[in-house]
C-alpha positions as CSV (number, residue, x, y, z in Angstrom):
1,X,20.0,-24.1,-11.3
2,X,20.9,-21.1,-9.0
3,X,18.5,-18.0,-8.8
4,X,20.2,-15.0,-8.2
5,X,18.3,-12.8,-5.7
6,X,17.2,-10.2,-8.2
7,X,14.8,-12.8,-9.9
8,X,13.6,-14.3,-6.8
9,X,11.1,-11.7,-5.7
10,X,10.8,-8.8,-8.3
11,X,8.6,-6.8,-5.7
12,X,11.1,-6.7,-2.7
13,X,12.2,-3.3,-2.7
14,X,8.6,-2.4,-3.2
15,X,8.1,0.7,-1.1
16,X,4.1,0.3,1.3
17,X,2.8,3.7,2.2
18,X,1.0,3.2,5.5
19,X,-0.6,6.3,7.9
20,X,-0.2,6.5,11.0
21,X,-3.2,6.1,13.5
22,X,-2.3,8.9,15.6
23,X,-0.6,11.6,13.9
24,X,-1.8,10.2,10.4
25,X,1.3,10.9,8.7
26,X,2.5,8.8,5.9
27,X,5.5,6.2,6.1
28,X,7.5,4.5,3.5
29,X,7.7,0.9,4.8
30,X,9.6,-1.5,3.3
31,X,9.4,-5.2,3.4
32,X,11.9,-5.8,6.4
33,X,11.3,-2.3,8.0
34,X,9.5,-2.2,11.8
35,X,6.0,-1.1,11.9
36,X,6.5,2.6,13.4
37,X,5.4,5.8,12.5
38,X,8.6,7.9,12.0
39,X,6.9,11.0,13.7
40,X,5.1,9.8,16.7
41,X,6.6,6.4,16.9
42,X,2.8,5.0,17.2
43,X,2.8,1.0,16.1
44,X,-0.9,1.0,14.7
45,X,-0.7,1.7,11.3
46,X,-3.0,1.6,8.1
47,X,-2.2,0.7,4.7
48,X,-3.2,3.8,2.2
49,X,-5.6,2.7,0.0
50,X,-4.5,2.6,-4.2
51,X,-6.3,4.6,-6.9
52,X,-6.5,1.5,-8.7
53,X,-9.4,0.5,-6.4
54,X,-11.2,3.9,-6.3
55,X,-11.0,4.1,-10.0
56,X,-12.4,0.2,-10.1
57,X,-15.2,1.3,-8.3
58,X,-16.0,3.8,-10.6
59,X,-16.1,2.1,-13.4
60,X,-18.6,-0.6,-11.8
61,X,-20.7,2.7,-11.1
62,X,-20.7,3.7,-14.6
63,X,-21.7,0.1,-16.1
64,X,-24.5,0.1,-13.2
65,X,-26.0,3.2,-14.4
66,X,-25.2,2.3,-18.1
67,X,-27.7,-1.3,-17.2
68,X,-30.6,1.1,-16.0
């Protein structure tokens, strides 16, 4: 059976927001994109963290204080 490409991996044009370790700007970095800031051209760079995780956390909070 032949798999086209647009089945094969639904998340490849998924767009990563990373910031930059020295100017801390944000980059849209694709999958097959270099790891470079566009401003400062610095390679170290750190993956934005999701609200998904923040609002996780809260939630655990909430049932922590719901248990006392």
């Amino acid at each position: 059976m032949d798999q086209g490409k647009d089945g094969a991996n639904p998340t490849k044009s998924q767009i990563m927001i990373y910031i930059c370790g020295e100017c801390h700007q944000e980059n849209e970095i694709k999958a097959r994109d270099p790891i470079r800031c566009r401003e400062c051209g610095y390679r170290i760079m750190y993956k934005k963290r999701t609200k998904r995780s923040i609002l996780l956390q809260f939630v655990f909070l909430l049932y922590l204080l719901c248990l006392l």
